[in-house]
Phi, psi and omega in degrees: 000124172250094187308310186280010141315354203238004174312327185307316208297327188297334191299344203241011164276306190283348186275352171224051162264171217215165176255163162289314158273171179217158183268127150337352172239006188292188194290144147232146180276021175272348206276150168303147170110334175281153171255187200290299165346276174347303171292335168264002171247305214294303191318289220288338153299320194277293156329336149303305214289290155346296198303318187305349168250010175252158218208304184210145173205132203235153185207154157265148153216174205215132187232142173235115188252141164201118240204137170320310176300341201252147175285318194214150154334128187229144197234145194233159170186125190186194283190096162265144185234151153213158180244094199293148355269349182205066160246097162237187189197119140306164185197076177292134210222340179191158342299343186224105182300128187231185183184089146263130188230155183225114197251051182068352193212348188192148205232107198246133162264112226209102153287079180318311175268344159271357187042050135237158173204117155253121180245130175266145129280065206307324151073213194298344174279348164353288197306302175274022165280305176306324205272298191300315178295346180087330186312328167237051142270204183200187187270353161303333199288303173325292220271002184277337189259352176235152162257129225229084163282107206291142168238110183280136158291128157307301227281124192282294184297338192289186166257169172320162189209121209239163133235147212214137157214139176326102170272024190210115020139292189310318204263292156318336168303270199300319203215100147336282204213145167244152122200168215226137167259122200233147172307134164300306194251015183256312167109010189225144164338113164234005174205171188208143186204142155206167190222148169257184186283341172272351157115039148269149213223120160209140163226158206235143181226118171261159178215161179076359221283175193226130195227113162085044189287156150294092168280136167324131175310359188234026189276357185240034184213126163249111181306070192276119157316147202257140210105335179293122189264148178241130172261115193249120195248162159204114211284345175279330185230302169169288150192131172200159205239169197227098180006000000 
């Protein structure tokens, strides 16, 4: 699994979680009378307006890859967590237990079954490091960078359909194509797809999510068992590794 390819995905998780409620007066893209344009900044309004209430989001997800590199399609499935403004965690649980956590400050990878963490130190680059990952961005920050087509559902219950293609040169290099499904009546991401230029395909399906839950006190911590080697990358002096 190369996990960290799969970071891009997270900038389009954290830029649209939503509360399950909404207030009676919020944005709706159902109303009559919008045009598509129209319909795409009301959606996209009503997803700021949700985010701005969130605090912790918990998920189950199923990530599926298919890839020049892969014999067959390979499916993963385990546990997102997040803390506003820049605590996450990934929780890979099968086929190969993995724990990637990015606590603002440092990006730890824990390769469960090898007792390794290549841990980065992100340091002074925080910010913008945090900002490409979404963790302090927002789905405006997204939208600067893709040209973006709403596919409205007959069906009042399915969900919205984002289409996303690259506007920079710099950006299609890493990504083809996006697109993102956001809950009609939940207000959150429930499914994720992007393609790279080499013709790999990975999606991500959430289920269960949880919007401002108690998260355990150690969920953003790793409790490493003894023998595990840590490798420490630090992008200000360099790399060297520590018991």
């Amino acid at each position: 699994m190369r996990i960290h390819r799969h970071l891009g995905s997270l900038a389009l998780w954290l830029a649209v979680p939503a509360l399950a409620q909404a207030a009676s007066s919020a944005p709706d893209p159902r109303s009559p009378g919008l045009s598509p344009r129209d319909r795409l900044s009301t959606l996209i309004e009503r997803v700021k307006l949700e985010q701005q209430q969130v605090k912790t989001l918990e998920a189950a997800f199923v990530q599926r890859q298919e890839s020049t590199f892969l014999v067959k399609p390979e499916e993963s499935h385990g546990v997102f967590s997040y803390q506003a403004p820049d605590m996450i965690r990934w929780e890979y649980e099968s086929p190969r237990p993995i724990t990637m956590l990015i606590d603002g400050k440092s990006m730890s990878t824990w390769y469960r079954d090898l007792g390794r963490v290549d841990q980065m130190k992100i340091g002074r680059y925080s910010e913008k490091i945090l900002k490409y990952l979404g963790a302090s961005g927002s789905i405006e920050t997204l939208l600067q960078y893709f040209d973006v087509q709403l596919a409205m559902p007959n069906d009042p219950t399915a969900p919205y359909r984002l289409d996303m293609k690259p506007r920079f040169d710099r950006v299609s290099k890493r990504l083809r194509a996006l697109t993102l499904w956001v809950d009609a009546r939940q207000w959150v991401p429930s499914k994720l797809r992007y393609e790279t230029p080499d013709g790999g395909v990975t999606e991500f399906s959430f289920q269960n999510l949880k919007v401002n839950p108690q998260l355990p006190g150690g969920r953003f911590h790793l409790d490493l068992p003894q023998g595990v080697q840590v490798r420490v990358i630090d992008l200000d002096r360099g790399t060297g590794t520590k018991p």
